[in-house]
PyMOL Python script that loads the backbone (N, CA, C, O; Angstrom):
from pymol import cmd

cmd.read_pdbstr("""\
ATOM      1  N   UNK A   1     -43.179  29.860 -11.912  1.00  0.00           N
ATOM      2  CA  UNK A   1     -43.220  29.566 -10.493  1.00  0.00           C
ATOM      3  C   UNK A   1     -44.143  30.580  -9.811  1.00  0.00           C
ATOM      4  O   UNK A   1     -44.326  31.724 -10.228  1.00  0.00           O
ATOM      5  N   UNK A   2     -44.663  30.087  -8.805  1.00  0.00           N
ATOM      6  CA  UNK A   2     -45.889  31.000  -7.980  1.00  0.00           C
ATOM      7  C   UNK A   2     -45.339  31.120  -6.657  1.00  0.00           C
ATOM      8  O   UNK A   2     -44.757  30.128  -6.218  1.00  0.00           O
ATOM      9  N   UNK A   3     -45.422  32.267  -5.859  1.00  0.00           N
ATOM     10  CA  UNK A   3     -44.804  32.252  -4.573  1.00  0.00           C
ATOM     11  C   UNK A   3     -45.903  33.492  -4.168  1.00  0.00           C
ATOM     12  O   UNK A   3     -46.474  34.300  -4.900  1.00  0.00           O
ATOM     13  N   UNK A   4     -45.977  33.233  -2.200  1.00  0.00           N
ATOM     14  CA  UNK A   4     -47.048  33.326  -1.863  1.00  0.00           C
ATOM     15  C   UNK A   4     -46.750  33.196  -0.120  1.00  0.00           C
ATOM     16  O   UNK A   4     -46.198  32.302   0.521  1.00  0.00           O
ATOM     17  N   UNK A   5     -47.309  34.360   0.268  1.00  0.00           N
ATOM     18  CA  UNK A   5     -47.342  33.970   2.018  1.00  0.00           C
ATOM     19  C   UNK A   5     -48.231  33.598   2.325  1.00  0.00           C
ATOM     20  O   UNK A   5     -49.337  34.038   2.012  1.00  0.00           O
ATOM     21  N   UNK A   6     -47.909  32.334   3.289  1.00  0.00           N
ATOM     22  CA  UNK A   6     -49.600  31.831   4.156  1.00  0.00           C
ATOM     23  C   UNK A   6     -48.655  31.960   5.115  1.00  0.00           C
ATOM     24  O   UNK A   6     -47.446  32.193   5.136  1.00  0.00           O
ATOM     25  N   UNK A   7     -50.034  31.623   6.383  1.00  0.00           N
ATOM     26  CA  UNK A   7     -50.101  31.902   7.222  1.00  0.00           C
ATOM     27  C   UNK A   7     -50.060  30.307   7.914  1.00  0.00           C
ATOM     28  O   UNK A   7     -50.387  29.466   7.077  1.00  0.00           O
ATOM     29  N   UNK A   8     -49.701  29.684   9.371  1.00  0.00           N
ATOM     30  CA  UNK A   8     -50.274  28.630   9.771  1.00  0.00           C
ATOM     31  C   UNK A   8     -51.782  29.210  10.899  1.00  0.00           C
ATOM     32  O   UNK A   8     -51.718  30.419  11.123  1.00  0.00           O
ATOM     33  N   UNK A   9     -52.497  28.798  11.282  1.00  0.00           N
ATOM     34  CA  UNK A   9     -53.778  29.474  11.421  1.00  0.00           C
ATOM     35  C   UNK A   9     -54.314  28.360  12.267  1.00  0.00           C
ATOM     36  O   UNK A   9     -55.086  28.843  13.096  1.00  0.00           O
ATOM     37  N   UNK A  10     -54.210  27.034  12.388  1.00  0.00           N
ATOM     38  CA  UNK A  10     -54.501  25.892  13.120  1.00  0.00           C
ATOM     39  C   UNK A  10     -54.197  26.322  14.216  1.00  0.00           C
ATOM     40  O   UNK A  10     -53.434  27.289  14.223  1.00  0.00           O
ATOM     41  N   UNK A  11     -54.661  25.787  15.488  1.00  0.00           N
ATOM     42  CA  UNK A  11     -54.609  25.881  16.700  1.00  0.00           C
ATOM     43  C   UNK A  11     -53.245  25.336  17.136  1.00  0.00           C
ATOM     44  O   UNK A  11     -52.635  25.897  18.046  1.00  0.00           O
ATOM     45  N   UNK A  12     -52.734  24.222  16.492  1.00  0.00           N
ATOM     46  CA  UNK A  12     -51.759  23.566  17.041  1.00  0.00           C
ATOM     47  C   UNK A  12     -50.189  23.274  16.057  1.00  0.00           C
ATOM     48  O   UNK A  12     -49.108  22.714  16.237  1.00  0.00           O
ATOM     49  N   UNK A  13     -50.908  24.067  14.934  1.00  0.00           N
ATOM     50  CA  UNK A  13     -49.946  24.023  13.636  1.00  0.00           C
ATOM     51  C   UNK A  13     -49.246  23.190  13.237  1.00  0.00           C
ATOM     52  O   UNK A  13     -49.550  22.210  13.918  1.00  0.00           O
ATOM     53  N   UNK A  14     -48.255  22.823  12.366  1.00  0.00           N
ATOM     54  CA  UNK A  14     -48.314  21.059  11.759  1.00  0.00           C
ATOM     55  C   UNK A  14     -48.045  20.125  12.618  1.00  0.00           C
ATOM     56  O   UNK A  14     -46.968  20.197  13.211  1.00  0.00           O
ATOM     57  N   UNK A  15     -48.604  19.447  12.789  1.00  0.00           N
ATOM     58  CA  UNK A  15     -48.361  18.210  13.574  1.00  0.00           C
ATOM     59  C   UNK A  15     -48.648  16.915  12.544  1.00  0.00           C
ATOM     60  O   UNK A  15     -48.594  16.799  11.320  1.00  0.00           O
ATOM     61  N   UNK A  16     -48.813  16.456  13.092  1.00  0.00           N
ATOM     62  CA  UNK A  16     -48.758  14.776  12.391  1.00  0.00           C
ATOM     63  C   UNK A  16     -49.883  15.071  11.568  1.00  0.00           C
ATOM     64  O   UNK A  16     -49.611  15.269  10.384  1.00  0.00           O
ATOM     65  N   UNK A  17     -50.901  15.139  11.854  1.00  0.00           N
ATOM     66  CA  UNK A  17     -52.096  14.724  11.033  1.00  0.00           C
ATOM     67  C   UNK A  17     -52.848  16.382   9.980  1.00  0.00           C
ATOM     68  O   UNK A  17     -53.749  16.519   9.152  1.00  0.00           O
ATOM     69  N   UNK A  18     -51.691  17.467  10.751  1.00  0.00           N
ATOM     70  CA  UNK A  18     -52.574  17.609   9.441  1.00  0.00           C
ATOM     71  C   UNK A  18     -50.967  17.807   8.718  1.00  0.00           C
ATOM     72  O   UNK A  18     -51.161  18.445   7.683  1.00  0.00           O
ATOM     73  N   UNK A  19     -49.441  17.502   8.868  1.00  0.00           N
ATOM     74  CA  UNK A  19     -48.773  17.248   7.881  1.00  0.00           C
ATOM     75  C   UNK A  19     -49.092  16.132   7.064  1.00  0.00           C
ATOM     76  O   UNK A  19     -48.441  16.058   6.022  1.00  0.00           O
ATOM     77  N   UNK A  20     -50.000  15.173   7.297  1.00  0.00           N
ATOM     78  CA  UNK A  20     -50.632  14.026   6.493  1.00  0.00           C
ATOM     79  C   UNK A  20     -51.686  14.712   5.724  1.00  0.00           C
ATOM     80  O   UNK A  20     -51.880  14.300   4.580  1.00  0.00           O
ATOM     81  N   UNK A  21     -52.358  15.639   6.140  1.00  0.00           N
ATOM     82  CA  UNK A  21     -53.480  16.568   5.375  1.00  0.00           C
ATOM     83  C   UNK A  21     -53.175  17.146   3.711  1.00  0.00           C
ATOM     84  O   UNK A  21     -53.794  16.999   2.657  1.00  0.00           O
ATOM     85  N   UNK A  22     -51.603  18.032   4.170  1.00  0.00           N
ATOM     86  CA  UNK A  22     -51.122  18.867   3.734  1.00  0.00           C
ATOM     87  C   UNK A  22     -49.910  17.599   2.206  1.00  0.00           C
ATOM     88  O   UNK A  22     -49.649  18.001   1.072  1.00  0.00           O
ATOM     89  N   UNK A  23     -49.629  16.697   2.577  1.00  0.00           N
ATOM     90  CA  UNK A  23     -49.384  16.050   1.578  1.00  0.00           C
ATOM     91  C   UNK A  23     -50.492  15.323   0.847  1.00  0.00           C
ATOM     92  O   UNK A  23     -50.667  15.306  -0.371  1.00  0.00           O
ATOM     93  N   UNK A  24     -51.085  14.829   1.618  1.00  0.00           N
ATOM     94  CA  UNK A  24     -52.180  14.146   0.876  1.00  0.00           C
ATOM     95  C   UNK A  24     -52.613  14.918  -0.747  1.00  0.00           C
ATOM     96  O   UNK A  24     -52.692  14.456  -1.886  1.00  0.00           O
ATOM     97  N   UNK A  25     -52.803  16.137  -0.230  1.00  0.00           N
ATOM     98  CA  UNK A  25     -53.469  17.680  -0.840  1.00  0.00           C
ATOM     99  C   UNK A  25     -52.174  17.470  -2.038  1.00  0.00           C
ATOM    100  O   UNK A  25     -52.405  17.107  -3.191  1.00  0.00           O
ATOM    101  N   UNK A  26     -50.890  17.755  -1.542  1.00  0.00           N
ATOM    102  CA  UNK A  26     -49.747  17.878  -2.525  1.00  0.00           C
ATOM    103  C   UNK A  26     -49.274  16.904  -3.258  1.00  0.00           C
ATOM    104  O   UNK A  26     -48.326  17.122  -4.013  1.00  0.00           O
ATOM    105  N   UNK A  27     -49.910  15.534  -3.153  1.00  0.00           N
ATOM    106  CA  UNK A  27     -49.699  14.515  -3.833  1.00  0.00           C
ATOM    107  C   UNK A  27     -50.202  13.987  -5.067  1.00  0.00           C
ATOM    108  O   UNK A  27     -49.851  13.003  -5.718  1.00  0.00           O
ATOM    109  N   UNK A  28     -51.310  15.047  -5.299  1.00  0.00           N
ATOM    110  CA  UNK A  28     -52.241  15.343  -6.247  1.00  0.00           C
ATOM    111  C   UNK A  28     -51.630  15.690  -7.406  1.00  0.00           C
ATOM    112  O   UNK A  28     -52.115  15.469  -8.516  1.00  0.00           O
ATOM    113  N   UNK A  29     -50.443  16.298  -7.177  1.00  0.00           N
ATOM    114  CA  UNK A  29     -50.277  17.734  -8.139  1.00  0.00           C
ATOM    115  C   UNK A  29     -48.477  17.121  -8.600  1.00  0.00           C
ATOM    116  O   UNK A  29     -47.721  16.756  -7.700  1.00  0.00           O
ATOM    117  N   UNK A  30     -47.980  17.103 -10.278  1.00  0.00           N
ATOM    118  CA  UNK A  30     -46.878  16.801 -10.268  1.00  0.00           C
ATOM    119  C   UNK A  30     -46.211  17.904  -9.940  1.00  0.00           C
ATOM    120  O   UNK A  30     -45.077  17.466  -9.747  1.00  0.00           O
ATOM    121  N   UNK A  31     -46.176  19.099  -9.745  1.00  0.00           N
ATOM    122  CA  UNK A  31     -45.733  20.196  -9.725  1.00  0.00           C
ATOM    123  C   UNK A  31     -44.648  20.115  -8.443  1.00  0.00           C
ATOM    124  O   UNK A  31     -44.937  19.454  -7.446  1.00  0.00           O
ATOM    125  N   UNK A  32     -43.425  20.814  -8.545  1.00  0.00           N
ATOM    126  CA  UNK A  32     -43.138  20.499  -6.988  1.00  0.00           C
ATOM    127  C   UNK A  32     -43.301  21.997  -5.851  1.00  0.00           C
ATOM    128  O   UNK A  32     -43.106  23.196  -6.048  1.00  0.00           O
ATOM    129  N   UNK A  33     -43.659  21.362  -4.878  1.00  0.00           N
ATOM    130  CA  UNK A  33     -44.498  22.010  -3.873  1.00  0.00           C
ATOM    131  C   UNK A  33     -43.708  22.384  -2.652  1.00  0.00           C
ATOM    132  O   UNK A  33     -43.138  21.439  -2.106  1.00  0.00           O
ATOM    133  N   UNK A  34     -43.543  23.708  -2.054  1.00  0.00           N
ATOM    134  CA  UNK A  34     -42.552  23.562  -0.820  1.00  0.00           C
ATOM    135  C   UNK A  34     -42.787  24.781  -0.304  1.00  0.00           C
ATOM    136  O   UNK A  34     -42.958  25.845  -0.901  1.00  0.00           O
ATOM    137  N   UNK A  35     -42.783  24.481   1.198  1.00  0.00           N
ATOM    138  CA  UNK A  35     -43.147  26.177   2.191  1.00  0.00           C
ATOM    139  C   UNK A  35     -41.724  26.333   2.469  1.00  0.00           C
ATOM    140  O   UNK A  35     -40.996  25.538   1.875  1.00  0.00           O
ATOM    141  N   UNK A  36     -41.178  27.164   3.225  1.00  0.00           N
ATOM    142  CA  UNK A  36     -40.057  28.110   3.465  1.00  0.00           C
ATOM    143  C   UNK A  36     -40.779  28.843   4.396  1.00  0.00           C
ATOM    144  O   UNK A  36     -41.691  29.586   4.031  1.00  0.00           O
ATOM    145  N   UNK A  37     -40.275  28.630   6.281  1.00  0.00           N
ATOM    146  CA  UNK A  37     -40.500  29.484   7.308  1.00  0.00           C
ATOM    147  C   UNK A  37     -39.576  30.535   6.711  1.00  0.00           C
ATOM    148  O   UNK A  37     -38.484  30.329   6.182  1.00  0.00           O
ATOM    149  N   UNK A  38     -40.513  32.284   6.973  1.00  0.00           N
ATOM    150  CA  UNK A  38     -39.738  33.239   6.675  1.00  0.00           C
ATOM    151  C   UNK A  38     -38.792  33.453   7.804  1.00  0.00           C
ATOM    152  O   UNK A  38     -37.647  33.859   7.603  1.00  0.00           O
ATOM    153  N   UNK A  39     -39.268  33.177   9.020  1.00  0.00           N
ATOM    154  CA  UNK A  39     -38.130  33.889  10.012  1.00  0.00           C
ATOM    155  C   UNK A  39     -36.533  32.991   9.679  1.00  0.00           C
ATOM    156  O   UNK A  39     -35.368  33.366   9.545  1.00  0.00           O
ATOM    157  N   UNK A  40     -37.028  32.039   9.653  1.00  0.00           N
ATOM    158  CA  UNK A  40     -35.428  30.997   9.912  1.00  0.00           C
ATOM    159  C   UNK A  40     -34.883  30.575   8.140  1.00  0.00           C
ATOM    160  O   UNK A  40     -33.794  30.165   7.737  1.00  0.00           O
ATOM    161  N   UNK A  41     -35.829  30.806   7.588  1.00  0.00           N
ATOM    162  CA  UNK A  41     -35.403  29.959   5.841  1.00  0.00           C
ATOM    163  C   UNK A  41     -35.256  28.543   5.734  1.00  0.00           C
ATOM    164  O   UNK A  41     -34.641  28.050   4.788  1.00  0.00           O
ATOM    165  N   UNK A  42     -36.031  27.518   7.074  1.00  0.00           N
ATOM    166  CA  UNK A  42     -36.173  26.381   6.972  1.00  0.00           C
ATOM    167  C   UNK A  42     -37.115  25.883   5.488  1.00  0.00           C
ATOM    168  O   UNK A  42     -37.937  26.644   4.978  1.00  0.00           O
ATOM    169  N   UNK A  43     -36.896  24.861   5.088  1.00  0.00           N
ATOM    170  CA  UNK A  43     -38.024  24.571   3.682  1.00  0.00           C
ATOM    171  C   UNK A  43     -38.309  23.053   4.251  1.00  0.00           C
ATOM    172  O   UNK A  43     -37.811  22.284   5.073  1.00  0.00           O
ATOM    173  N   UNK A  44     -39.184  23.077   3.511  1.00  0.00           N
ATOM    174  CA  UNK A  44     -39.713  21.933   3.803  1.00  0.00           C
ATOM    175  C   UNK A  44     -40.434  21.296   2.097  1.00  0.00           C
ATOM    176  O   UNK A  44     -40.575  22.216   1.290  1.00  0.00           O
ATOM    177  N   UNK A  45     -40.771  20.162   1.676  1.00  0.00           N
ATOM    178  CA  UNK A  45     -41.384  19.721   0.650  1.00  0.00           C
ATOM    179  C   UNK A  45     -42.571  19.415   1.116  1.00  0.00           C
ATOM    180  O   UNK A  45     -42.732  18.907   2.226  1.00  0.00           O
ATOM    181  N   UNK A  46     -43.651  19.739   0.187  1.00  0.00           N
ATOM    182  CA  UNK A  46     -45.085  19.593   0.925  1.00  0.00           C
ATOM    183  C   UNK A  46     -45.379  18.382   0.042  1.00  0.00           C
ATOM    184  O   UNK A  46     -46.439  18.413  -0.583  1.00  0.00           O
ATOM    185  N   UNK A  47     -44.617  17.366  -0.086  1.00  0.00           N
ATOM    186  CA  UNK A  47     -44.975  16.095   0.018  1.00  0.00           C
ATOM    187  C   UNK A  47     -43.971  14.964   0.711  1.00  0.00           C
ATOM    188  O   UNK A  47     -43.702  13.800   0.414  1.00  0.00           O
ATOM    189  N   UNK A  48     -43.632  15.672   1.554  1.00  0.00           N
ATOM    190  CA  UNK A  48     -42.865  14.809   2.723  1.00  0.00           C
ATOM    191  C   UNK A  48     -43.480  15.289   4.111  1.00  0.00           C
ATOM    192  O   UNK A  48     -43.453  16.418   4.602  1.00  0.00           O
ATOM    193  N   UNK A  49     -44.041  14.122   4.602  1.00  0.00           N
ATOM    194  CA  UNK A  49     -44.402  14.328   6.179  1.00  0.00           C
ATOM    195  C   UNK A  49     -43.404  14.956   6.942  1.00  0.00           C
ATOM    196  O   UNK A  49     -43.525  16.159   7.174  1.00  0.00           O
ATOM    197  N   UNK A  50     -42.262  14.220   7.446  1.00  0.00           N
ATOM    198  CA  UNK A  50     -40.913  14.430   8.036  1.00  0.00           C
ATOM    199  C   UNK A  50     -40.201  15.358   8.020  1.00  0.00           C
ATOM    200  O   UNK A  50     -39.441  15.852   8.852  1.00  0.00           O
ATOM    201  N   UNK A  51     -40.543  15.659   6.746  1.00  0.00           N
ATOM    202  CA  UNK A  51     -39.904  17.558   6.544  1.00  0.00           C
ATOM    203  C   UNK A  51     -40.740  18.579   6.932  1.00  0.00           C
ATOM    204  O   UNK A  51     -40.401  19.697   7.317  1.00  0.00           O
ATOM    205  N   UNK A  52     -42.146  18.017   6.777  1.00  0.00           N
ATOM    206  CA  UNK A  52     -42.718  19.297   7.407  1.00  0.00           C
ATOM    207  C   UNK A  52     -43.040  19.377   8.888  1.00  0.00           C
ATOM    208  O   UNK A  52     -43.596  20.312   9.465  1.00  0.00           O
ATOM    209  N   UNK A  53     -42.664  18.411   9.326  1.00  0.00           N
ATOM    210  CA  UNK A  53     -43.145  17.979  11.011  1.00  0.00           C
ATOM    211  C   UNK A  53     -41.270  18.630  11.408  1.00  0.00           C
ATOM    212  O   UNK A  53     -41.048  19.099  12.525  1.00  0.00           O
ATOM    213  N   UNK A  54     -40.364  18.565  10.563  1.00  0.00           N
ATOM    214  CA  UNK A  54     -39.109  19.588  11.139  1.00  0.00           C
ATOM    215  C   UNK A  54     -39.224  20.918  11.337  1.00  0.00           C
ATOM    216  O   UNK A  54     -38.885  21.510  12.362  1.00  0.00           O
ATOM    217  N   UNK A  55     -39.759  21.452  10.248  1.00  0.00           N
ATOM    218  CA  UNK A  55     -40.125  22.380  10.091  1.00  0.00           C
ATOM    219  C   UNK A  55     -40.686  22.978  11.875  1.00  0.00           C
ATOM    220  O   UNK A  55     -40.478  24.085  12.370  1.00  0.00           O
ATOM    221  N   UNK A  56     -41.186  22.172  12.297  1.00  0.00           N
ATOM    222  CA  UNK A  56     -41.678  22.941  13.670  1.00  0.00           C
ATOM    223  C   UNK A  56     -42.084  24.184  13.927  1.00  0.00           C
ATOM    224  O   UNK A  56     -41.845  24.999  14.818  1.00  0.00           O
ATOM    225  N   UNK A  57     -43.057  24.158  12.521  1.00  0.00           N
ATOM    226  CA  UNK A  57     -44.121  25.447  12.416  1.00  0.00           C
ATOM    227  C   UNK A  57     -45.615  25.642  13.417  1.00  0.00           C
ATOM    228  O   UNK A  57     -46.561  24.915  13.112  1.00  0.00           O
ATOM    229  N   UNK A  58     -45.754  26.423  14.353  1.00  0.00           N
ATOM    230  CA  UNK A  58     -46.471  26.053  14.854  1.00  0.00           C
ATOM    231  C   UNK A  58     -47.646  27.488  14.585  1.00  0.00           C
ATOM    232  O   UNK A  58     -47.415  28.219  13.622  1.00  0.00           O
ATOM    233  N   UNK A  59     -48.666  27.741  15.349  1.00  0.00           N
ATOM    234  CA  UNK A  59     -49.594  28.370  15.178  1.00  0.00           C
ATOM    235  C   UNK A  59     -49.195  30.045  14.599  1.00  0.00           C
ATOM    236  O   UNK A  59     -48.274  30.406  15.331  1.00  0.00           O
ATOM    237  N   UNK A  60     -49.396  30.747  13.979  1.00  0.00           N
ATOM    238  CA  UNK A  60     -48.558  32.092  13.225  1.00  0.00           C
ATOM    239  C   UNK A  60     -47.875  32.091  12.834  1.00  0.00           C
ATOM    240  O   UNK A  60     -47.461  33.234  12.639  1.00  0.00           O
ATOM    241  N   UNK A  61     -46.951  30.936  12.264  1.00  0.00           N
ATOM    242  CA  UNK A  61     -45.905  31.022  11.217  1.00  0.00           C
ATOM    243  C   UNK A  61     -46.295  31.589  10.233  1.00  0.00           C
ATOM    244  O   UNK A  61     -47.411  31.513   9.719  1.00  0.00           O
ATOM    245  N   UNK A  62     -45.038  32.436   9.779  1.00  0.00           N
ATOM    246  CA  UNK A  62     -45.718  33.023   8.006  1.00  0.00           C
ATOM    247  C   UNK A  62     -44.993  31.986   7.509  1.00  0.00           C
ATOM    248  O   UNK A  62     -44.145  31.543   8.283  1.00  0.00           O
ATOM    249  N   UNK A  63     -45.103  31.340   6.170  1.00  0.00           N
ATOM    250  CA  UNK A  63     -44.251  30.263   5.298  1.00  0.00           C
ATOM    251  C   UNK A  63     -44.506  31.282   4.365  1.00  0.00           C
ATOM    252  O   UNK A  63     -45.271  32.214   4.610  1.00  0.00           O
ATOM    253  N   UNK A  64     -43.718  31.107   2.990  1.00  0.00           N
ATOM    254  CA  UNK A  64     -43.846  31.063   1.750  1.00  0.00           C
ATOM    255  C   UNK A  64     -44.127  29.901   1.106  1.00  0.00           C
ATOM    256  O   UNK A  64     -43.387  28.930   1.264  1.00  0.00           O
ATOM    257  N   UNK A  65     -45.373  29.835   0.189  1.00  0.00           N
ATOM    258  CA  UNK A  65     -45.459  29.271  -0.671  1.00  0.00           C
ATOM    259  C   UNK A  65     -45.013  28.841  -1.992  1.00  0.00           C
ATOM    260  O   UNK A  65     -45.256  29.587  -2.941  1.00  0.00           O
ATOM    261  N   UNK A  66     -44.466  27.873  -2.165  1.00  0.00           N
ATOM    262  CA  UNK A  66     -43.718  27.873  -3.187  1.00  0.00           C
ATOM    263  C   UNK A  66     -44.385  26.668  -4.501  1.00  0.00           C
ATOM    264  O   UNK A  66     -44.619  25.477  -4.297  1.00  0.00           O
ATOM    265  N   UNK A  67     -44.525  27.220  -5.472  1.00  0.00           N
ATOM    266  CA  UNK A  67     -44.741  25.715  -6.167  1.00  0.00           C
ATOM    267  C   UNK A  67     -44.661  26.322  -7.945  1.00  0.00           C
ATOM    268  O   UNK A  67     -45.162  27.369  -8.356  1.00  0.00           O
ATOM    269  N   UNK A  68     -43.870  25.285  -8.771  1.00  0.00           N
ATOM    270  CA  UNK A  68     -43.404  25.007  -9.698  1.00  0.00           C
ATOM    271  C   UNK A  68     -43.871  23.898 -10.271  1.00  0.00           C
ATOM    272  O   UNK A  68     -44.140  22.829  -9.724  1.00  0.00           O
ATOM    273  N   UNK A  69     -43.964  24.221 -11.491  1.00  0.00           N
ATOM    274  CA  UNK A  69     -44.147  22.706 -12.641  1.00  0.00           C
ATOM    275  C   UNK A  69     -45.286  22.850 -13.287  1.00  0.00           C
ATOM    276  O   UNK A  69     -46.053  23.750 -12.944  1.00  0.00           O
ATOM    277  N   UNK A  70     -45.554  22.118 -14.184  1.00  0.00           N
ATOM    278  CA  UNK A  70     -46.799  21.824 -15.332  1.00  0.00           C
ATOM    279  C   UNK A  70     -48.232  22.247 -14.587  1.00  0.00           C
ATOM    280  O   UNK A  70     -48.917  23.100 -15.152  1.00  0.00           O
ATOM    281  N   UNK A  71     -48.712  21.656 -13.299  1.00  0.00           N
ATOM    282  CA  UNK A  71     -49.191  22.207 -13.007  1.00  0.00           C
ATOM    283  C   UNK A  71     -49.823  23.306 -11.629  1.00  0.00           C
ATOM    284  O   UNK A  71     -50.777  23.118 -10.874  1.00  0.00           O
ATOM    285  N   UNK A  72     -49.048  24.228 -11.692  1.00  0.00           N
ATOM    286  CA  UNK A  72     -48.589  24.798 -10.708  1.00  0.00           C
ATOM    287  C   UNK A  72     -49.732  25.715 -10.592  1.00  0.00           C
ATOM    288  O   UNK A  72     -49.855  26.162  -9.451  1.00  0.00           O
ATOM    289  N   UNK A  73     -50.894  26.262 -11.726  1.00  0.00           N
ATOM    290  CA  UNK A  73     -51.915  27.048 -11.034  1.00  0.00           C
ATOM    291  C   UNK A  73     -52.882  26.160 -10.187  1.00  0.00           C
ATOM    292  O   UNK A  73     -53.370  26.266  -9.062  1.00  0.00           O
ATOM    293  N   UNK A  74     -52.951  25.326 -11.097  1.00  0.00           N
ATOM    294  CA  UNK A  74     -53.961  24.288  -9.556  1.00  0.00           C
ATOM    295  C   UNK A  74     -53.439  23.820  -8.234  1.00  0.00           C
ATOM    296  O   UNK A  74     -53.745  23.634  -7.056  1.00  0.00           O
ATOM    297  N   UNK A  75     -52.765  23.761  -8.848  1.00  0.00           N
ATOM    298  CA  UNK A  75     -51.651  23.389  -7.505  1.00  0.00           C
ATOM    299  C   UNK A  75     -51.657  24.064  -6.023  1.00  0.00           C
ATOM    300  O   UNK A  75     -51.945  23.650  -4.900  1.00  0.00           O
ATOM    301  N   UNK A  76     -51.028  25.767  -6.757  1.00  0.00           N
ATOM    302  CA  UNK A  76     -51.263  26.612  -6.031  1.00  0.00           C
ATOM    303  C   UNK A  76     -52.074  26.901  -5.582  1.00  0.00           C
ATOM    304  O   UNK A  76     -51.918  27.160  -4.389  1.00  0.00           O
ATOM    305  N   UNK A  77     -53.381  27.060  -6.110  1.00  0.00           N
ATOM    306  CA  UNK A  77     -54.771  27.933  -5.715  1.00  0.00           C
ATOM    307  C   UNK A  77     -54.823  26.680  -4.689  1.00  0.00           C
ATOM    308  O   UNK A  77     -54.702  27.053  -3.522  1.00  0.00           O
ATOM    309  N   UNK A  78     -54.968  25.357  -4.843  1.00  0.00           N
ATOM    310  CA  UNK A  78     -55.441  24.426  -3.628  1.00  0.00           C
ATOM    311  C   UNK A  78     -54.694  24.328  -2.304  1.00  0.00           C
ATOM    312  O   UNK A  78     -55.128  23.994  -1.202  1.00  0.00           O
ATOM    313  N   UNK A  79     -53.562  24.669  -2.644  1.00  0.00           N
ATOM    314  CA  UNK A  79     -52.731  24.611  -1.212  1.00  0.00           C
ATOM    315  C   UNK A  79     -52.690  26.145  -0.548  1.00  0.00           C
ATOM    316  O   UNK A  79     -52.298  26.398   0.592  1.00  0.00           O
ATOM    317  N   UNK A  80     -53.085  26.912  -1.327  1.00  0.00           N
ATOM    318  CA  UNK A  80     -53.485  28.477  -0.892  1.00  0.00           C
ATOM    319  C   UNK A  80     -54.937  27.953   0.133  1.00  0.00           C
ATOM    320  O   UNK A  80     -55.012  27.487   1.270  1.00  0.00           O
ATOM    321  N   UNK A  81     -55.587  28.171  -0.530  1.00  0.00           N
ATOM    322  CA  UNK A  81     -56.922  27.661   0.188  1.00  0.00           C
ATOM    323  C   UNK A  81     -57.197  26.283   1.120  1.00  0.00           C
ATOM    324  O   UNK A  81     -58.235  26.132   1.765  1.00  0.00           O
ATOM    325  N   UNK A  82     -56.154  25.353   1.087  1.00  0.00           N
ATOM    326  CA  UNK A  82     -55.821  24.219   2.162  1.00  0.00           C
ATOM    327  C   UNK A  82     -55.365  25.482   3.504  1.00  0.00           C
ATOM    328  O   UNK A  82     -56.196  25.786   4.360  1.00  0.00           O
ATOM    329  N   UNK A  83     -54.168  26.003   3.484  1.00  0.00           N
ATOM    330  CA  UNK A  83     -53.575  27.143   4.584  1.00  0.00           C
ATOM    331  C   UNK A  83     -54.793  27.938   4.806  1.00  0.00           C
ATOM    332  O   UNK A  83     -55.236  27.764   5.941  1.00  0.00           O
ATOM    333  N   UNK A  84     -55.517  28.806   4.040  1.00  0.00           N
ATOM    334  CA  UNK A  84     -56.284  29.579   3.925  1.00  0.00           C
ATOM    335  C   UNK A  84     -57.645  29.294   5.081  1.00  0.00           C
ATOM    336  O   UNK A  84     -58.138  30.182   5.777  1.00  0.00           O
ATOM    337  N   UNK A  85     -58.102  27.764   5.070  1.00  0.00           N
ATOM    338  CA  UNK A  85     -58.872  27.717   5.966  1.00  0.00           C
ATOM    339  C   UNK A  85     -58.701  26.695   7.240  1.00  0.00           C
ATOM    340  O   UNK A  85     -59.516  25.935   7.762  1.00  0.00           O
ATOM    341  N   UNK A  86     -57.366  26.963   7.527  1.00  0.00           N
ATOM    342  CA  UNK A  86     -56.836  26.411   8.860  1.00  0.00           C
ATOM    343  C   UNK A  86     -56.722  25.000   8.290  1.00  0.00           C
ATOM    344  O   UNK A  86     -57.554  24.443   9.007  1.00  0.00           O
ATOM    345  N   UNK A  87     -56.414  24.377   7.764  1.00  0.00           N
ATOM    346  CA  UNK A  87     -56.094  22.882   7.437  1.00  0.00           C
ATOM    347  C   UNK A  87     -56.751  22.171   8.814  1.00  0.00           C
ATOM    348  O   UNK A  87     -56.229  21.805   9.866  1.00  0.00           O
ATOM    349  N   UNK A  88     -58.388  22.141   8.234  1.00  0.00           N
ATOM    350  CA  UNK A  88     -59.376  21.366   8.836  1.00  0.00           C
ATOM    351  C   UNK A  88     -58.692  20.094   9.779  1.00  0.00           C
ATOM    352  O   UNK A  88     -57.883  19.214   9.482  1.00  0.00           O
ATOM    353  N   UNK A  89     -59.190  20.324  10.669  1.00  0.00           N
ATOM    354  CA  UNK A  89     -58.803  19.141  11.915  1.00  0.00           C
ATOM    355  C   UNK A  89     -59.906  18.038  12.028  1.00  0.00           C
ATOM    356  O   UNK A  89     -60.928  18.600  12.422  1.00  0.00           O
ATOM    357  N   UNK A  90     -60.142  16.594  11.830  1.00  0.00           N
ATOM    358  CA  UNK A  90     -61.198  16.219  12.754  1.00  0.00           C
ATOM    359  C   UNK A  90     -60.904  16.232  14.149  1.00  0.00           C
ATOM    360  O   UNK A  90     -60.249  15.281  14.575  1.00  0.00           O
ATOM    361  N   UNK A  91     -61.222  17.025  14.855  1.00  0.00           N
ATOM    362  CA  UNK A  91     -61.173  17.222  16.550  1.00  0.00           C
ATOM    363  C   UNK A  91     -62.245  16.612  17.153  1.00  0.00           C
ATOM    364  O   UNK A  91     -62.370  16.653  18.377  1.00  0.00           O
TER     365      UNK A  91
END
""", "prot")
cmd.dss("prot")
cmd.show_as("cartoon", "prot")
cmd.util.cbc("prot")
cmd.orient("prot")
């Protein structure tokens, strides 16, 4: 298992479209995938929209990264670097 702080860094932090971003990305990967707000210990699965739009993470959340399974280094490094550069908006 790989675990890992990101950051949320988006202007407006998950909202609809880029929790559609952020699974899309995790749907790739059989591994299972999940942030954890540090302040509250909410989790969320980063291949469920609905859970991460609860989550009600908004701009400076720290999460933990979490991800497990077969393939969990690709996995990881891509959803590191999805957080890493603000989970691109078309604005």
């Amino acid at each position: 298992m790989k675990r890992e702080k990101v950051v949320v860094s988006n202007r407006y932090g998950i909202h609809a479209r880029v929790a559609a971003t952020i699974v899309k990305e995790a749907s790739k990967y059989k591994s299972d995938i999940y942030i954890e707000k540090v302040d509250d210990g909410m989790r969320a699965n980063c291949k469920s929209i609905l859970g991460l739009l609860a989550l009600g993470a908004s701009k400076g959340t720290i999460l933990n990264l979490e991800v497990d399974g077969e393939d969990e280094t690709d996995a990881f490094e891509a959803m590191k670097q999805l957080f890493e550069s603000g989970i691109e908006e078309n604005e």
